[in-house]
C-alpha positions as CSV (number, residue, x, y, z in Angstrom):
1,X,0.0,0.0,0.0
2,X,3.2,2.5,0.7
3,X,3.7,2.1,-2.8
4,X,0.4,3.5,-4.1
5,X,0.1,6.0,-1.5
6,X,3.3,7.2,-1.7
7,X,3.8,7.3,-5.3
8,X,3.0,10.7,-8.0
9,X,-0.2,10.9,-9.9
10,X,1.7,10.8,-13.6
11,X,3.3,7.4,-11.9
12,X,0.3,5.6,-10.7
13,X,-1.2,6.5,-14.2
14,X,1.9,4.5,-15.9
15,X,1.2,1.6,-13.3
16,X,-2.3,1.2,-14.0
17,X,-1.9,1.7,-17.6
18,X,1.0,-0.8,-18.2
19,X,-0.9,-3.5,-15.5
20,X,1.6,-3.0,-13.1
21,X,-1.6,-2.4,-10.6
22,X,-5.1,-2.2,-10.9
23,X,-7.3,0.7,-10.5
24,X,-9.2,-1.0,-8.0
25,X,-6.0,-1.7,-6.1
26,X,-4.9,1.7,-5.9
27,X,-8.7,2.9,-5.3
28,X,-9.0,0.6,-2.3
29,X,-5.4,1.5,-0.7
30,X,-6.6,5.0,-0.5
31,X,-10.3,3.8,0.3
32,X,-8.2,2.3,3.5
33,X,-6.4,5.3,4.1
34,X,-8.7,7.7,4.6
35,X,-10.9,5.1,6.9
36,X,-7.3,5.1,8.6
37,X,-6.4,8.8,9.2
38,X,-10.4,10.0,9.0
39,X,-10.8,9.3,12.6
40,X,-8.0,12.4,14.1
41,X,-8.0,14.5,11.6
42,X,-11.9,14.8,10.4
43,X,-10.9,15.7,6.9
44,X,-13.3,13.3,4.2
45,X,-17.2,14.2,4.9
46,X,-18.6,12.0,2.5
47,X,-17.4,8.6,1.0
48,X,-18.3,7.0,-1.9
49,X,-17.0,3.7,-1.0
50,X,-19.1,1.8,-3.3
51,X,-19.2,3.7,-6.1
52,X,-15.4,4.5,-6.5
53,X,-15.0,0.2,-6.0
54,X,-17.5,-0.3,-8.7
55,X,-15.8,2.3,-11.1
56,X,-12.7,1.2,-10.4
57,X,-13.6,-2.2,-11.7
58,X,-15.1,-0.7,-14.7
59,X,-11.6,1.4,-15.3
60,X,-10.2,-1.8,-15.1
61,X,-12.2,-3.5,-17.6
62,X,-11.6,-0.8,-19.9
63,X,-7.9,-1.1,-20.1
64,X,-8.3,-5.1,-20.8
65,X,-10.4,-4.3,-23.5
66,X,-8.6,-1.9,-24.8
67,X,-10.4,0.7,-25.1
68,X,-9.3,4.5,-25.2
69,X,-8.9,6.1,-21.6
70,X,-7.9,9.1,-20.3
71,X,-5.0,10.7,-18.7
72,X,-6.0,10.5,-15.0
73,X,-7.5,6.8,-16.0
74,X,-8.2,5.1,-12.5
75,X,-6.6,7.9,-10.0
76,X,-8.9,8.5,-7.0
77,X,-9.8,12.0,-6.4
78,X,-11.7,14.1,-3.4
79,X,-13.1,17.7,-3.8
80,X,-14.2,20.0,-1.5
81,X,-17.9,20.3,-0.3
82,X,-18.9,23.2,-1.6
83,X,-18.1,21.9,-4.9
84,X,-20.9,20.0,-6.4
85,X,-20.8,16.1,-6.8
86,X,-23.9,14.2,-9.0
87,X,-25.8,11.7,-6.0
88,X,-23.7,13.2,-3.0
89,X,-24.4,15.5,-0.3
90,X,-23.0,19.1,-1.1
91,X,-23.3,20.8,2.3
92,X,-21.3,23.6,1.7
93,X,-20.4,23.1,5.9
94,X,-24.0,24.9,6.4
95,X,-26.8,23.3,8.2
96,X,-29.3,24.6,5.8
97,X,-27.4,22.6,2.9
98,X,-27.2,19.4,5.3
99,X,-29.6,17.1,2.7
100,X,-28.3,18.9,-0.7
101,X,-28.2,16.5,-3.0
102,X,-27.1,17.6,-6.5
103,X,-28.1,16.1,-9.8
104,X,-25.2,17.2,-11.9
105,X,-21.7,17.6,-11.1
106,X,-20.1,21.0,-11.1
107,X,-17.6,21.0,-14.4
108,X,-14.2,20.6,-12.7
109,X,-15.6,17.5,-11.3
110,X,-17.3,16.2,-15.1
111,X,-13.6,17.1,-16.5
112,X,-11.6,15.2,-13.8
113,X,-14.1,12.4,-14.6
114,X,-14.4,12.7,-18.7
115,X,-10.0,12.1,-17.9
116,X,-10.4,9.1,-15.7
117,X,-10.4,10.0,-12.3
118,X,-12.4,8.4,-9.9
119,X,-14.2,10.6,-7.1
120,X,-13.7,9.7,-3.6
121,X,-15.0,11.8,-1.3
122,X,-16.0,15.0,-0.2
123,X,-13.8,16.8,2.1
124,X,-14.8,19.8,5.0
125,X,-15.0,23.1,4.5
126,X,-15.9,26.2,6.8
127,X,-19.2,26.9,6.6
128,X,-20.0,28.2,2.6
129,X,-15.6,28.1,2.2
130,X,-15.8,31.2,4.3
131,X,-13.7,31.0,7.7
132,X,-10.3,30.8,8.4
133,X,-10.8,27.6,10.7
134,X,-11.9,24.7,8.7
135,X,-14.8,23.9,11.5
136,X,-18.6,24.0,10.8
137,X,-22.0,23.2,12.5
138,X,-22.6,19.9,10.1
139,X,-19.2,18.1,10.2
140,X,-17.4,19.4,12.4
141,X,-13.7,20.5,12.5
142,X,-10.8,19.5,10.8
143,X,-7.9,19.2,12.3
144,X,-4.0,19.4,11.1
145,X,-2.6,16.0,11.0
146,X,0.7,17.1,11.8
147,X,-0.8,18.6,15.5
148,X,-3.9,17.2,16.0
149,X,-4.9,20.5,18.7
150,X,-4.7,22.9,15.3
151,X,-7.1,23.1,12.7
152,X,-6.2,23.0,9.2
153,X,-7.1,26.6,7.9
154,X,-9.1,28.2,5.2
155,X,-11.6,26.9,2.7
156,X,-9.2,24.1,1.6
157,X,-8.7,22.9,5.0
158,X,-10.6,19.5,4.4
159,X,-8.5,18.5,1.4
160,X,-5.0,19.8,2.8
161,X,-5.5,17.8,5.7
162,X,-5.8,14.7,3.8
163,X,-3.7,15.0,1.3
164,X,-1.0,15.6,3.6
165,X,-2.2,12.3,5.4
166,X,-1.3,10.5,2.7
């Protein structure tokens, strides 16, 4: 798992593509590393478990029958929750938002998508990407993995916290 983890976007890409390692293997390491590092530092909101397994599988299937993929073919991917996601809560950190469920994805999420990538999660936000704590009334705060008594600032605080988890 190291590996995958540890390892550059444009590298994983090269893996998956030349069989080296599934998209459903690198899916499910980080899958297992959020459930892992989710639990101190608060960071992914929303998990689509499921659904990133089952399109992982599908990526996979695609590359054995040879069909044309994209650049970012099989590479996992969160976004922050005031960015909107097809069938997932978009909260926007705001109570009034708790049960928002979009029907569409916001663009930058259809073009990650139209290249390959697999959406993950949801991370936290301050309430509407406003604060300078990433804390809120729905989910709660996020804290800095590297000192769990500090938040991780700003309206990016969700995602920089995990992504520096690993």
């Amino acid at each position: 798992m190291n590996n995958i983890i540890g390892s550059s976007i444009t590298s994983l890409a090269r893996s998956i593509r030349k069989g080296h390692v599934s998209s459903q293997e690198v899916v499910s390491a980080f899958l297992e590393r959020i459930y892992e590092v989710n639990v101190q530092v608060n960071a992914v909101v929303q998990i689509a478990h499921d659904r990133a397994l089952s399109e992982s599988k599908i990526a996979d299937r695609k590359l054995r029958d040879g069909v044309e993929v994209g650049i970012l073919h099989g590479i996992p991917f969160t976004v922050k929750d005031n960015i909107e996601t097809k069938d997932l809560v978009c909260a926007c950190g705001t109570e009034g938002l708790a049960n928002n469920i979009p029907v569409s994805d916001a663009d930058v999420v259809s073009r990650m998508q139209d290249a390959g990538a697999i959406l993950l999660g949801k991370t936290n936000v301050p309430e509407l990407g406003m604060g300078y704590e990433t804390d809120n009334l729905v989910y709660g705060r996020t804290n800095n993995p590297y000192d769990l008594n500090r938040t991780s600032g700003g309206s990016s605080g969700g995602e920089s916290a995990i992504v520096a988890s690993g």
